[in-house]
C-alpha positions, 0 to 999 in steps of 0.5 A, a space after each residue: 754635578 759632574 762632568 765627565 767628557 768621554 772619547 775612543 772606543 766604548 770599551 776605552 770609555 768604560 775603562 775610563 769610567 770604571 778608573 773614575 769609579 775605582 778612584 772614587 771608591 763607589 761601592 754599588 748596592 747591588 741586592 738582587 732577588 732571584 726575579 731580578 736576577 733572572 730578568 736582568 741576565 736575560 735583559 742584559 743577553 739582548 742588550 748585548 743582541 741589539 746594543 753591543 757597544 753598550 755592552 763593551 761599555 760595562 765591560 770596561 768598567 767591570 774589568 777596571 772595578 773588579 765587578 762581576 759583569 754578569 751581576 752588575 749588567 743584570 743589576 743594571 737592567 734592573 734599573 726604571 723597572 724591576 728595583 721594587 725591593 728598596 728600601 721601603 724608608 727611601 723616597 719613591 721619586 728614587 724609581 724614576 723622573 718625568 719628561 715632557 714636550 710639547 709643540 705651541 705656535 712653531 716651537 717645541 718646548 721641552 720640560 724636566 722634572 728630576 724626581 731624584 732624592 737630594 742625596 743623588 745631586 752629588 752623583 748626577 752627572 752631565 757627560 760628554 760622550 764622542 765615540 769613535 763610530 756614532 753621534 756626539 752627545 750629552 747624557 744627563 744621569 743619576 746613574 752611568 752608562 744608561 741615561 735619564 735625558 740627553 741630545 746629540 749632535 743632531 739636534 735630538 732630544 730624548 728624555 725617559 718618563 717613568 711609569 711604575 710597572 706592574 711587576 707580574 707583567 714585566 718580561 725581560 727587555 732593554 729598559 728606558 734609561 738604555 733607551 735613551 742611551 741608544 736613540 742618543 
């Protein structure tokens, strides 16, 4: 697992993250149909709306890497919700993870299961973030940027649990693993 520690503005931790992305010549499998193109433009309009540090994030990392930012937060919003057209031969855990508490005799427990396919330990990372305006935290992700789990300075815990959608239901929004990112 990886280790980033993070610190400055959004904008200074995206271009921070897209030098380590550069670095390590990532290349991302950035397919999407029509559908998802739509939905994670229009997404990625009100992620910019109600999370515009978040989006200050990914524009440093488009501008480092080269990315169109458009296209990547599209792709990005697409994630936990709209990526059904994998690759019929990978893993269906590559969707998504579950998380569970639960409270018993004044104590909280807490519980993770990481339903991602071994080829994505080496990209799993545990980052340290510390904004110049915000919490301190731990984000816990397969992905960037966008979480699976994590806590904050406050003690706060916050974990995403997917559920396969029925895509004709799904409308444009912020998805879990965003959400995660902007309880922390």
């Amino acid at each position: 697992m990886y280790h980033p520690r993070f610190k400055g503005s959004h904008y200074e931790m995206g271009q921070k993250f897209g030098r380590i992305i550069k670095n390590a010549k990532v290349v991302f499998p950035i397919a999407l149909d029509e559908f998802q193109l739509n939905y994670g433009i229009e997404s990625g309009r009100l992620l910019k709306k109600h999370f515009p540090e978040v989006t200050e994030e990914i524009r440093g990392v488009t501008e480092v890497t080269g990315i169109d930012n458009e296209l990547f937060t599209a792709w990005m919003m697409c994630m936990g919700c709209c990526l059904y057209n994998i690759d019929e031969e990978a893993n269906i855990e590559t969707r998504g993870c579950t998380a569970f508490c639960f409270e018993e005799n004044g104590k909280v427990f807490y519980g993770r299961d990481n339903d991602l396919p071994p080829y994505f330990k080496k990209g799993s990372k545990s980052i340290f973030y510390k904004p110049e305006k915000g919490n301190d935290f731990i984000l816990n992700t397969s992905s960037f940027i966008n979480g699976e789990e994590g806590i904050n300075n406050h003690g706060l815990s916050v974990a995403m649990t997917f559920v396969m959608p029925k895509i004709d239901e799904i409308k444009p929004g912020i998805n879990s693993i965003f959400i995660v990112r902007y309880l922390l």
